[in-house]
C-alpha positions in Angstrom: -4.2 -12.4 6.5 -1.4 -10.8 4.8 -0.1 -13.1 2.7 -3.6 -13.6 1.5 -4.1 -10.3 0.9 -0.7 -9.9 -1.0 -2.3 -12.6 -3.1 -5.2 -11.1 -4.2 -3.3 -8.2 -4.9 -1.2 -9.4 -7.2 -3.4 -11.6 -8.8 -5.9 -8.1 -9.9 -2.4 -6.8 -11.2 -2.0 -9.9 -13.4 -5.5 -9.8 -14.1 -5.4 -5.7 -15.7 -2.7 -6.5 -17.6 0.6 -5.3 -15.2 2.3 -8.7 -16.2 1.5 -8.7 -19.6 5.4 -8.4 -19.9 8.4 -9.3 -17.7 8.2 -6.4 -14.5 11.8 -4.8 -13.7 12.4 -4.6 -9.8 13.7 -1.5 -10.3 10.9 0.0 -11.7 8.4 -1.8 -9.1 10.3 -0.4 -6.2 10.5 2.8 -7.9 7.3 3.1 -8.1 6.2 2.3 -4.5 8.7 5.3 -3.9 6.3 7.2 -6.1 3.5 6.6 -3.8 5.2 7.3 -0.8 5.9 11.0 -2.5 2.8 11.4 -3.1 1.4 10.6 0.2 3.9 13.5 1.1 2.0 16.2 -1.2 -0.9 14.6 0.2 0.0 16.0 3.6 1.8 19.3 2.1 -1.7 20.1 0.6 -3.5 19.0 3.7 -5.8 16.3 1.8 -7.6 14.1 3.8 -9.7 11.5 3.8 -13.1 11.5 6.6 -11.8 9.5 9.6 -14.2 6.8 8.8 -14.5 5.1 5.4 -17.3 3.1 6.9 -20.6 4.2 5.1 -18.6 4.9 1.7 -17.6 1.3 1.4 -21.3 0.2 1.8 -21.9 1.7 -0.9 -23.1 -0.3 -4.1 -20.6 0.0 -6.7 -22.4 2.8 -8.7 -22.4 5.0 -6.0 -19.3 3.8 -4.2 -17.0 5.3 -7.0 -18.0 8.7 -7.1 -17.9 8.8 -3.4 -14.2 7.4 -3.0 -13.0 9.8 -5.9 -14.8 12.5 -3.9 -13.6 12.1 -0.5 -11.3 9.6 -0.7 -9.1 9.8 -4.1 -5.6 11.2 -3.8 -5.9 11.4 -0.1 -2.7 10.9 2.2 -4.1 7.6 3.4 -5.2 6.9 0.0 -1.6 6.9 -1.0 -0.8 4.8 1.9 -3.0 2.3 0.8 -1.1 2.6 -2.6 2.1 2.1 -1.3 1.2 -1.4 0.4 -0.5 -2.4 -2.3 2.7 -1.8 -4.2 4.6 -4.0 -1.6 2.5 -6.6 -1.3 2.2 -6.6 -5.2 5.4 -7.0 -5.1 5.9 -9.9 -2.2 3.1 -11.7 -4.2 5.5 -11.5 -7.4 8.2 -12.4 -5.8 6.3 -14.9 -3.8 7.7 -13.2 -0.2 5.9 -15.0 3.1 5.4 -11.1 3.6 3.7 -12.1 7.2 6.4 -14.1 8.5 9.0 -11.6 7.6 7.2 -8.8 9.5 6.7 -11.0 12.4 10.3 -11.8 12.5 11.3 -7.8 11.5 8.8 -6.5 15.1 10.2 -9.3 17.1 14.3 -8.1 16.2 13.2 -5.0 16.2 11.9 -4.6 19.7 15.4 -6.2 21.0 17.0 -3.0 19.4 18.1 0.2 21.5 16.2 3.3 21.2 16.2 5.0 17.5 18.1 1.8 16.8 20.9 3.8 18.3 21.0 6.1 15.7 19.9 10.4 16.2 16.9 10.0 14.0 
């Protein structure tokens, strides 16, 4: 599910034009830094979205947009959603097995001590 979603991702970033030239890593992972500051105002300005999404996403299109930029738009898990589209974006580009890799990341981590034996 991931990978296939990582997919699609990047191919509607192709498809708008954001590899019309060579990306820079550098500036990819920037930018997925970006969005995870901005799910921080998010929170500092106390913007969030209705706990369910549900009825806005059945929504034709018309009316879909104007509700998401209403309710949903610059929300803290808006910007979530931003910054794993970034990632996976970014696994499809590099062409990362994104699933496997977070499979294998939960099943080390949960052999680790507690706080990976660190204070925070």
């Amino acid at each position: 599910m991931i990978n296939k979603l990582s997919s699609e991702i990047h191919r509607n970033a192709v498809e708008k034009g954001f590899y019309a030239e060579q990306r820079n890593l550098g500036e990819m992972l920037c930018l997925i830094h970006s969005e995870v500051s901005e799910a921080l105002e998010a929170d500092r300005n106390d913007r969030y979205a209705p706990s369910d999404v549900g009825p806005i996403l059945e929504l034709d299109d018309a009316h879909f947009k104007t509700a998401f930029e209403d309710n949903v738009k610059n929300t803290f898990e808006d910007e979530l959603a931003d910054i794993l589209i970034r990632v996976m974006d970014l696994a499809g580009y590099k062409q990362v097995d994104l699933e496997k890799h977070i499979v294998a990341k939960m099943r080390y981590n949960a052999q680790r001590i507690a706080k990976h034996g660190k204070k925070y």
